[in-house]
matplotlib code that plots the C-alpha trace (Angstrom):
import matplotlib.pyplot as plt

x = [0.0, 2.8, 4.3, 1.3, 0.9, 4.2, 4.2, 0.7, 2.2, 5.1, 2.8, 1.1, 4.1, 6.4, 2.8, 2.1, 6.1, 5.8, 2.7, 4.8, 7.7, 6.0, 4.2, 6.9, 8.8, 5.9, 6.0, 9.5, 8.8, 6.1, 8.5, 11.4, 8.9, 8.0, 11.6, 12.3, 9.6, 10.8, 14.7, 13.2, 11.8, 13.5, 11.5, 8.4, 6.2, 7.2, 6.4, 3.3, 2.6, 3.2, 1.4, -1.8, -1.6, -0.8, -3.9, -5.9, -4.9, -5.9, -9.3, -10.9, -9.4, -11.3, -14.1, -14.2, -13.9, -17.2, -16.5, -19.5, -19.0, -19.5, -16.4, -14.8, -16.0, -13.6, -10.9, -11.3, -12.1, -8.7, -6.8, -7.9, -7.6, -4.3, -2.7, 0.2, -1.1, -4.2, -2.1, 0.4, -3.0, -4.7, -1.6, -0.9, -4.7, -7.1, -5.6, -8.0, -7.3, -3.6, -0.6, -1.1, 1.5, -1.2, -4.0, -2.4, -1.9, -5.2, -6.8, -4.2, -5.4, -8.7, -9.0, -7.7, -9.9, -13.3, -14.2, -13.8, -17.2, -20.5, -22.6, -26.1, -28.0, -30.9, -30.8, -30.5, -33.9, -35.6, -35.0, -36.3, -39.5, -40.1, -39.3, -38.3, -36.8, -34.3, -33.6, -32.5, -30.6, -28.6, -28.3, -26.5, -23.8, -23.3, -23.0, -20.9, -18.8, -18.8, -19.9, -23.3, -26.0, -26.5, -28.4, -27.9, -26.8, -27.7, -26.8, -26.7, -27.2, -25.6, -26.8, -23.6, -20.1, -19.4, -21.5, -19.9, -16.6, -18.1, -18.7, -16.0, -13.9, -15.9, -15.6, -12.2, -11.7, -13.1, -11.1, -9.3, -7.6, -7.4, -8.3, -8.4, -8.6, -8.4, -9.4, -8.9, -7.6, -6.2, -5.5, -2.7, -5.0, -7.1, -10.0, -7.2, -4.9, -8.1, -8.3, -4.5, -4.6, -7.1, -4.7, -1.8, -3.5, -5.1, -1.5, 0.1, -3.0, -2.0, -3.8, -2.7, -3.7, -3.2, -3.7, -3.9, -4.5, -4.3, -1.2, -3.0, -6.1, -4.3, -1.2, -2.2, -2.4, 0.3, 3.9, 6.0, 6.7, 3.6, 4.1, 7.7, 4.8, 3.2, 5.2, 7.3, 4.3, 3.3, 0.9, 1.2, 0.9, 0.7, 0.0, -1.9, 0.0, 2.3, 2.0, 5.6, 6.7, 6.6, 3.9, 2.4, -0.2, -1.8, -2.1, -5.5, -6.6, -7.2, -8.3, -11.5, -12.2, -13.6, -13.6, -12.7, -13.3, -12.8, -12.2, -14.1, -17.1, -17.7, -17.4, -18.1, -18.0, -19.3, -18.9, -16.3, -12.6, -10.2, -9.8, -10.8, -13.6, -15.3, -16.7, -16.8, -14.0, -12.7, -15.4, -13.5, -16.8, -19.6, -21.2, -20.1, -23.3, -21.7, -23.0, -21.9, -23.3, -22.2, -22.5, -22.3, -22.5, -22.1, -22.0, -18.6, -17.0, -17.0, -15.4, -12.8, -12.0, -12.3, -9.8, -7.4, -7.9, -6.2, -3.5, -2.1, -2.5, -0.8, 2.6, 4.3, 7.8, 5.6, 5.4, 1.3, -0.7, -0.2, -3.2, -6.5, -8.7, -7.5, -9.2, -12.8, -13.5, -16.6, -19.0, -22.4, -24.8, -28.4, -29.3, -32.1, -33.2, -34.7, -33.0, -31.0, -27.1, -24.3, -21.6, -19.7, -16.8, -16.0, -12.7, -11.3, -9.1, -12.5, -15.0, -17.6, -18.9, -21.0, -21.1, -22.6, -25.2, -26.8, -27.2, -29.1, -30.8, -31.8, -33.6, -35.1, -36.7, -38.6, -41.9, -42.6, -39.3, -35.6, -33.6, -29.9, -27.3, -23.8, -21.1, -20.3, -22.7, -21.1, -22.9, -22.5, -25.5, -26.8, -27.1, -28.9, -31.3, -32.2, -32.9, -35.0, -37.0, -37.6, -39.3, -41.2, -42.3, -43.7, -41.5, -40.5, -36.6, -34.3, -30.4, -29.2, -26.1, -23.6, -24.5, -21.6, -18.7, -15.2, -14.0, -15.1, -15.1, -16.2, -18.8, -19.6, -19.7, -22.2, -24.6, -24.0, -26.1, -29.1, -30.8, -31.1, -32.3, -35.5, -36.5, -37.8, -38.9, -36.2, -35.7, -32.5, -31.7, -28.9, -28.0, -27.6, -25.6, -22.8, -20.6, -22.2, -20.3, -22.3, -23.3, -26.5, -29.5, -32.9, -35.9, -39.7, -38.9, -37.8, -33.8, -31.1, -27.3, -24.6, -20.9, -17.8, -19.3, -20.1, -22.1, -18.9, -16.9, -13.7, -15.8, -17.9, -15.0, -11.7, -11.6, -11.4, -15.0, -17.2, -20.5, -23.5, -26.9, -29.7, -33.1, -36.3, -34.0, -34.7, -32.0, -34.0, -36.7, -33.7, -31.8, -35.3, -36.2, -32.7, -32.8, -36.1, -35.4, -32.4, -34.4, -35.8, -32.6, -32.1, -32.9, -34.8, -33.2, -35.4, -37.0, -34.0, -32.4, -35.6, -35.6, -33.3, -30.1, -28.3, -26.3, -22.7, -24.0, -25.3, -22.2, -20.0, -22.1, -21.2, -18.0, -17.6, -20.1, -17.6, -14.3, -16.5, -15.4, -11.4, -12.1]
y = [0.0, 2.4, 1.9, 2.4, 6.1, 6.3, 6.1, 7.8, 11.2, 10.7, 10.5, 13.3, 15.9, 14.7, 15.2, 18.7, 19.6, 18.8, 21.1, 23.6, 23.1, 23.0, 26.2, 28.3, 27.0, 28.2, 32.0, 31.8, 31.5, 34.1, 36.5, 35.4, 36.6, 39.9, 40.9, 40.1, 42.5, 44.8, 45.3, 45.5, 49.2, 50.3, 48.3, 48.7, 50.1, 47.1, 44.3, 45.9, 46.1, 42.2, 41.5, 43.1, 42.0, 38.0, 39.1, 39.9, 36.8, 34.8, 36.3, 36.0, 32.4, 31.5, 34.1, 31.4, 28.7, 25.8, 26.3, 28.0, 31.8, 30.9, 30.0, 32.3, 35.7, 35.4, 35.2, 37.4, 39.8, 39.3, 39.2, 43.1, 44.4, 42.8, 41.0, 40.1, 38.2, 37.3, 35.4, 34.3, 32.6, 31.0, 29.6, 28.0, 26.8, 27.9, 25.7, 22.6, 19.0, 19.0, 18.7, 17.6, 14.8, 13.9, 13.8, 11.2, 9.1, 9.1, 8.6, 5.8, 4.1, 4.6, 3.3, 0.5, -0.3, 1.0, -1.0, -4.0, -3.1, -4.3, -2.2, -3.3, -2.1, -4.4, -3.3, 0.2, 0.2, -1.8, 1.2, 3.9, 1.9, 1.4, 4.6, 7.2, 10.0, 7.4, 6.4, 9.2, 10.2, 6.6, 7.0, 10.5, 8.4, 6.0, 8.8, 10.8, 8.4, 5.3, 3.9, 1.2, 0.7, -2.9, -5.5, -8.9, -6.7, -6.2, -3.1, -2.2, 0.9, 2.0, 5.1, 5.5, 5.2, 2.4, -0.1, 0.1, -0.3, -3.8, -4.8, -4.2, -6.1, -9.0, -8.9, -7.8, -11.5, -13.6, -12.5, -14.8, -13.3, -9.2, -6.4, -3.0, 0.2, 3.6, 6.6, 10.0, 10.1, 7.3, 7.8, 5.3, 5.3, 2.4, 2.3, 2.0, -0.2, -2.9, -2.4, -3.2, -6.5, -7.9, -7.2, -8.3, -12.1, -11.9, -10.8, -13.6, -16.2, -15.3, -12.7, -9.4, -6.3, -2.6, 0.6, 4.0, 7.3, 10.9, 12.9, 16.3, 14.3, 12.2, 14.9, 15.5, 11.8, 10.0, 11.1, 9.1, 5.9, 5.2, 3.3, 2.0, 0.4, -1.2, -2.4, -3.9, -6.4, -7.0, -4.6, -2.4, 1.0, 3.9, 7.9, 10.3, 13.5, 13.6, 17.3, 19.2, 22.8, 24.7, 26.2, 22.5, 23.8, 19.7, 20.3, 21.8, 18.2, 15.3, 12.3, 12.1, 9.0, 6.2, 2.5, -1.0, -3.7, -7.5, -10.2, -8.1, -9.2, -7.6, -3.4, -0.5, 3.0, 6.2, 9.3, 8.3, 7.8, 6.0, 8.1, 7.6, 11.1, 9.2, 6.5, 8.4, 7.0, 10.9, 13.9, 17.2, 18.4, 17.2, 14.1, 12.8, 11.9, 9.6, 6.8, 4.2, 1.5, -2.3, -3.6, -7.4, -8.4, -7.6, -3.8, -4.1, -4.6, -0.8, 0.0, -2.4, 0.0, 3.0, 2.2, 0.2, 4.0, 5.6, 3.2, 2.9, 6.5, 7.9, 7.7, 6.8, 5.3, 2.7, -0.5, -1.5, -3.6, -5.1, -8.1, -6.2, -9.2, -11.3, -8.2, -8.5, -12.2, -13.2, -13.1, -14.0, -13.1, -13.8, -11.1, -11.0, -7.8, -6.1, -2.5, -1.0, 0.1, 2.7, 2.9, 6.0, 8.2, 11.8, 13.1, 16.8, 15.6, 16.0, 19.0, 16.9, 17.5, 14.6, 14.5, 18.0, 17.2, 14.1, 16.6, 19.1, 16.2, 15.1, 18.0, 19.0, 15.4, 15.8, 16.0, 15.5, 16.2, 16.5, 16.1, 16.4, 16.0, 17.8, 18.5, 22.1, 24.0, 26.3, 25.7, 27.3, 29.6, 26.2, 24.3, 27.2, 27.5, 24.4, 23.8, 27.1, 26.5, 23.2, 24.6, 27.1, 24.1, 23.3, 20.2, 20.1, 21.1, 20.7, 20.8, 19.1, 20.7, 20.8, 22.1, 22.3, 23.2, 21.5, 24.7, 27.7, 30.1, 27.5, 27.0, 30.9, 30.4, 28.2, 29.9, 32.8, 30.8, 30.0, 33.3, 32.7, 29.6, 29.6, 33.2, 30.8, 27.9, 25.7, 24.6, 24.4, 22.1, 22.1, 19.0, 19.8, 17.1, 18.2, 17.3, 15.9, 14.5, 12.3, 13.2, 11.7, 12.5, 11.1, 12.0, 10.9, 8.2, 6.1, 7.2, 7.9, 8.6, 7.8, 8.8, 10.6, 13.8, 17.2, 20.3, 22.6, 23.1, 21.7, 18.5, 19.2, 20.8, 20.0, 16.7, 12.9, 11.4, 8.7, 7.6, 5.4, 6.1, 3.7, 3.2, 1.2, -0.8, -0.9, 1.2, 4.7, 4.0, 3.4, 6.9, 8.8, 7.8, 8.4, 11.8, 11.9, 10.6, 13.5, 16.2, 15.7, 16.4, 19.4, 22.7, 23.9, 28.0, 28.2, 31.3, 32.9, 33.5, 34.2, 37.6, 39.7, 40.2, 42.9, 45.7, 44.4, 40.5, 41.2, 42.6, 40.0, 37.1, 39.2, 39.7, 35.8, 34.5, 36.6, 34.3, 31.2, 29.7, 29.8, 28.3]
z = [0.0, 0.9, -2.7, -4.4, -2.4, -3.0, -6.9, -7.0, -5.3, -8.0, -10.7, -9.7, -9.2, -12.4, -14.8, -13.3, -13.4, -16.8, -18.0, -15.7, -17.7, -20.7, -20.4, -19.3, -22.5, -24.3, -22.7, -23.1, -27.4, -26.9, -25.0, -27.5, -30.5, -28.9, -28.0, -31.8, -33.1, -30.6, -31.6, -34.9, -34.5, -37.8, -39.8, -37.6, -40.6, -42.9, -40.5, -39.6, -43.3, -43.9, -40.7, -41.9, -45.6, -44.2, -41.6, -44.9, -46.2, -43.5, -42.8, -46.5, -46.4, -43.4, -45.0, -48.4, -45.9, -44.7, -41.7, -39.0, -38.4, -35.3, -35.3, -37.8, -36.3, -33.0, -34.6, -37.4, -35.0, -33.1, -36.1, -37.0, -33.6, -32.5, -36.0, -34.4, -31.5, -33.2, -36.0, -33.3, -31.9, -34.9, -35.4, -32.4, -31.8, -34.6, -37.2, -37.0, -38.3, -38.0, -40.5, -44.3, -43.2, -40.2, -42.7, -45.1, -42.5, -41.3, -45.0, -45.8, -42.7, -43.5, -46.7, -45.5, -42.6, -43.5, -46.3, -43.5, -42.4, -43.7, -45.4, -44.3, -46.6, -45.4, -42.4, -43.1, -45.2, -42.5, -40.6, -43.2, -43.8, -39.4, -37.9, -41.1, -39.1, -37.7, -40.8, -42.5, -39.5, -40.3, -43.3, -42.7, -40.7, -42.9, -46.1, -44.6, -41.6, -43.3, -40.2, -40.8, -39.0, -37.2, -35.4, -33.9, -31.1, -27.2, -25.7, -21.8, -20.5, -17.0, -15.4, -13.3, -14.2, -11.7, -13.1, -16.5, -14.6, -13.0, -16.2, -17.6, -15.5, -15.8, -19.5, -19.3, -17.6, -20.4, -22.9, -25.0, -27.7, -27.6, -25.6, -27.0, -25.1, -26.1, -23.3, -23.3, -19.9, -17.3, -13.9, -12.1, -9.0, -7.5, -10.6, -13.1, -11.0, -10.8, -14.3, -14.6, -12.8, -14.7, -17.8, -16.3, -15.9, -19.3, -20.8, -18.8, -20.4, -23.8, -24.5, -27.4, -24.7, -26.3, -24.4, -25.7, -24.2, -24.9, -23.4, -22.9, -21.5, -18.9, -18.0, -14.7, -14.2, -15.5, -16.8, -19.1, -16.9, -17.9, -21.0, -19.1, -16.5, -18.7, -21.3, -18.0, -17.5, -21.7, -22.1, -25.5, -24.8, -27.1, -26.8, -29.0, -29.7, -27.0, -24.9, -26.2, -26.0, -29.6, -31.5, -32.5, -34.8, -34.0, -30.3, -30.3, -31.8, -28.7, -28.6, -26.6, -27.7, -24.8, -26.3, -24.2, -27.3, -26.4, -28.6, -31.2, -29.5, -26.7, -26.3, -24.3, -24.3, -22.7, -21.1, -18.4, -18.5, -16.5, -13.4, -9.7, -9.8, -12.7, -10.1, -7.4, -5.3, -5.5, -5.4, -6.3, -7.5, -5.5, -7.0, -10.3, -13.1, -15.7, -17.9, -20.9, -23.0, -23.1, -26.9, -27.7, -31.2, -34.5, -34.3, -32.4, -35.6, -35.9, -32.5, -33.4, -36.4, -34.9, -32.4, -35.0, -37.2, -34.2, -33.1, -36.8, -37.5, -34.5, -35.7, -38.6, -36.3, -35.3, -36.3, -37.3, -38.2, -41.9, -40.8, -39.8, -40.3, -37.4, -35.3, -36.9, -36.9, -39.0, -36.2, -36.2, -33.1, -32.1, -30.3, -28.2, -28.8, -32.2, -32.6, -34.6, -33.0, -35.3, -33.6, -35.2, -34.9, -35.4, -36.6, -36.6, -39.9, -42.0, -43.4, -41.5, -38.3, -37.7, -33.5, -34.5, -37.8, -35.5, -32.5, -35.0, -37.5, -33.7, -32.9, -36.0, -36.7, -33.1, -32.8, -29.1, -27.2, -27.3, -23.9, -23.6, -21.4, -21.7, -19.0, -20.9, -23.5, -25.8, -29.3, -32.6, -34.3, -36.1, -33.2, -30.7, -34.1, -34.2, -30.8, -30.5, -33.9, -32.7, -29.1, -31.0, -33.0, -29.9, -29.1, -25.4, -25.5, -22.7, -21.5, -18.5, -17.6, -14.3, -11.2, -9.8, -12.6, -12.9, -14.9, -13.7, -16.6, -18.9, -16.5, -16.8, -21.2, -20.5, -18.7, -21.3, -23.4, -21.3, -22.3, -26.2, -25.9, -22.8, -24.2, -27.3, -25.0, -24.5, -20.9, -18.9, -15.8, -13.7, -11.6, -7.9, -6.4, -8.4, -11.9, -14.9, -17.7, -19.3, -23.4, -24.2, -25.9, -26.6, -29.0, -29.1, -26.9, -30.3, -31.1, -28.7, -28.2, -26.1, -26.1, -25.9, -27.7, -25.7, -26.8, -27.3, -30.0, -28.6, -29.4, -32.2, -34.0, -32.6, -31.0, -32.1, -30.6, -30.8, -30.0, -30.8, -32.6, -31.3, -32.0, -31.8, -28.6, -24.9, -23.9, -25.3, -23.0, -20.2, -21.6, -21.2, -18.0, -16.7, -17.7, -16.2, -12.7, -12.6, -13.5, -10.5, -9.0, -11.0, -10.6, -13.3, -14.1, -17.4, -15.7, -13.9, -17.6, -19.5, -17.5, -15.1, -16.3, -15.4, -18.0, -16.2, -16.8, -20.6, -21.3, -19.4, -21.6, -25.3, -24.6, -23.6, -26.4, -28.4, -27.7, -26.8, -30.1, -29.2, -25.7]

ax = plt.figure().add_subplot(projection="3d")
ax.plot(x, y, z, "-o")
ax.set_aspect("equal")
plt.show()
């Protein structure tokens, strides 16, 4: 026991030395940059010149450009006002999807891997014809994700983060050939360390065990001894985008991926990652409100790939996978159950937000209600659209969000956009006992989702996600009436931010809505 404090106090200090470190090396470049435009006051007026044309440049680019002005407007804004530091910025963190040398990896890995999966046509029709709103939203997915729509599945729903850990342990136990996990943060404490033990024995049974987590996600966590750890005991262990000082115009891309995968047959993911707070062994904000969903099946095939996509793709020193098959054995499952599960994943590298077009096809499809539940809720224009045309429609709208915050002046973004949406009818809950984290959502009591994907933009737009579109299957009704039973632990604040803000409060929210997008 002494040891494992020990280690867990050395883990602890070495990852926060090193976000020290690596943030002062980072002031130290910005410093460095200024000082350099500083002994350079001769040629002041020139450099102020190509700033401002480059400036130019940039802005009608990202004018021409798909993406949401939403999005555009902050920084196009900071780019007139301060060119210099707005460029330095967008630079450093506006860029999205990465390198061209990052996105030829990613596109050579997936045309290898995606035309592994089925593509159900069948299936996909049966949905149209049964529940047509459902249908089209699958067949959005699968258009645009490559990601199919399945059955022959059972799903499991747990409305607390603990039971999927159970479960996962005692699936973790049976496996017999691999076991695949890939979480945006882990935590070398006592949840992990159970987690650990099971894959230790399973290593030592025979079994191929992979781990892979995301360095920014899992810095104040872990520190490099990590991988050392693990590849001590057999365990493969790799790590997206490692955290470095430099102006790494990839680091605003994570992975925020959760996926466990066993044997190819077994898989689970969800709003929690690896760490003590998600179970509530730790409460550094009150209670913690997380959930996932157990698959067994058929539609596992495509967590399988989503998490091969990112192992092979991480690095090109590696040595991957030339066999995928041997991953996605030709499984055939009787399930007990009649749904319809898509699994599907969302990638920064692509013009395509899809965590974002199946929140909005979600809405605008309802007739009867909409209910969400997000840990943060900064939204572009589309999305607050949507959900207000939908309440005016007359469909029952609502956002569960955190009572108590895990970042305040995220926290404070947030409720910046409460008033746009209950002035046009949509309501707003905020869960009492503390943190929520889970991302679901649930429409008409006939389609639901469940995954890794938050209302912000740093998900929507930024990060790797995933997440799984279900319908016509038990575990809607169990989604709905989850988010039912904690309503009742919510307060409701619709009518606290329909009316009675104050000048200095207004004009706190613009001025945040304004930069919301570069949070």
């Amino acid at each position: 026991m002494k040891n494992t404090t020990l280690e867990g106090r050395a883990k602890t200090k070495n990852g926060v030395t090193r976000l020290v470190f690596s943030v002062i090396c980072i002031l130290l470049e910005v410093i460095f940059i200024l000082l350099l435009f500083t002994g350079l006051n001769r040629y002041a007026e020139a450099i102020n010149l190509f700033t401002r044309i480059l400036g130019l440049i940039i802005i009608l680019n990202m004018y021409a450009s798909p993406v949401t002005s939403t999005i555009k407007m902050p920084w196009i804004f900071l780019i007139m006002v301060f060119p210099i530091m707005g460029l330095t910025l967008y630079l450093l963190v506006g860029l999205n999807g990465g390198t061209s040398k990052m996105r030829k990896r990613y596109q050579k890995i997936d045309e290898q891997l995606l035309p592994l999966l089925p593509e159900n046509h069948e299936i996909l029709e049966k949905l149209q014809q049964s529940i047509p709103k459902a249908g089209n939203i699958s067949s959005y997915i699968y258009r645009n994700a490559f990601y199919p729509v399945y059955q022959n599945t059972d799903a499991v729903y747990y409305d607390e983060a603990a039971k999927g850990l159970e479960a996962q342990l005692e699936d973790l136990a049976k496996a017999e050939h691999f076991i695949f996990m890939e979480y945006h943060a882990i935590e070398d404490a006592e949840a992990w360390q159970r987690i650990q033990q099971v894959l230790e024995e399973r290593v030592n049974a025979g079994v191929e065990v992979r781990v892979f987590y995301d360095d920014m996600g899992s810095i104040g966590f872990i520190n490099t001894d990590f991988i050392k750890k693990l590849d001590a005991v057999g365990i493969q262990c790799r790590v997206f985008n490692p955290f470095m000082p430099g102006l790494n115009v990839f680091l605003n891309n994570r992975d925020h991926r959760k996926i466990t995968v066993i044997d190819g047959k077994v898989g689970f993911t969800g709003g929690y990652n690896l760490a003590n707070e998600y179970f509530n062994l730790t409460h550094p904000y009150g209670q913690w409100k997380d959930t996932g969903i157990r698959l067994e099946g058929e539609a596992v095939r495509s967590l399988t790939v989503t998490f091969l996509e990112m192992w092979n793709a991480v690095s090109d020193k590696d040595k991957n996978d030339s066999d995928f098959n041997k991953f996605l054995p030709d499984y055939k499952y009787v399930s007990s159950q009649t749904g319809f599960i898509q699994p599907y994943a969302d990638s920064p590298l692509d013009n395509e937000q899809v965590g974002e077009e199946v929140y909005i096809s979600m809405v605008n499809k309802s007739e009867k209600y909409c209910w969400f539940m997000t840990p943060y809720l900064i939204i572009t224009d589309e999305m607050a659209h949507a959900m207000t045309l939908a309440a005016k429609r007359g469909v029952d709208v609502r956002i569960i969000t955190p009572g108590i915050p895990d970042k305040k002046m995220i926290y404070s973004v947030t409720r910046s956009f409460y008033h746009e949406l209950v002035k046009d009818g949509v309501r707003i809950y905020e869960w009492t006992p503390g943190f929520c984290h889970a991302k679901m959502s649930v429409a008409d009591d006939c389609m639901a989702t469940c995954g890794t994907i938050n209302l912000d933009y740093r998900s929507l737009y930024h990060h790797f996600e995933n997440g799984c579109f279900m319908a016509d299957c038990e575990v809607v009704s169990e989604i709905r009436n989850d988010l039912q039973e904690t309503m009742k632990e919510c307060r409701e604040v619709t009518e606290k931010y329909h009316t009675g803000r104050s000048a200095y409060l207004r004009l706190s929210q613009l001025f945040m809505r304004l930069f919301a997008g570069l949070l």
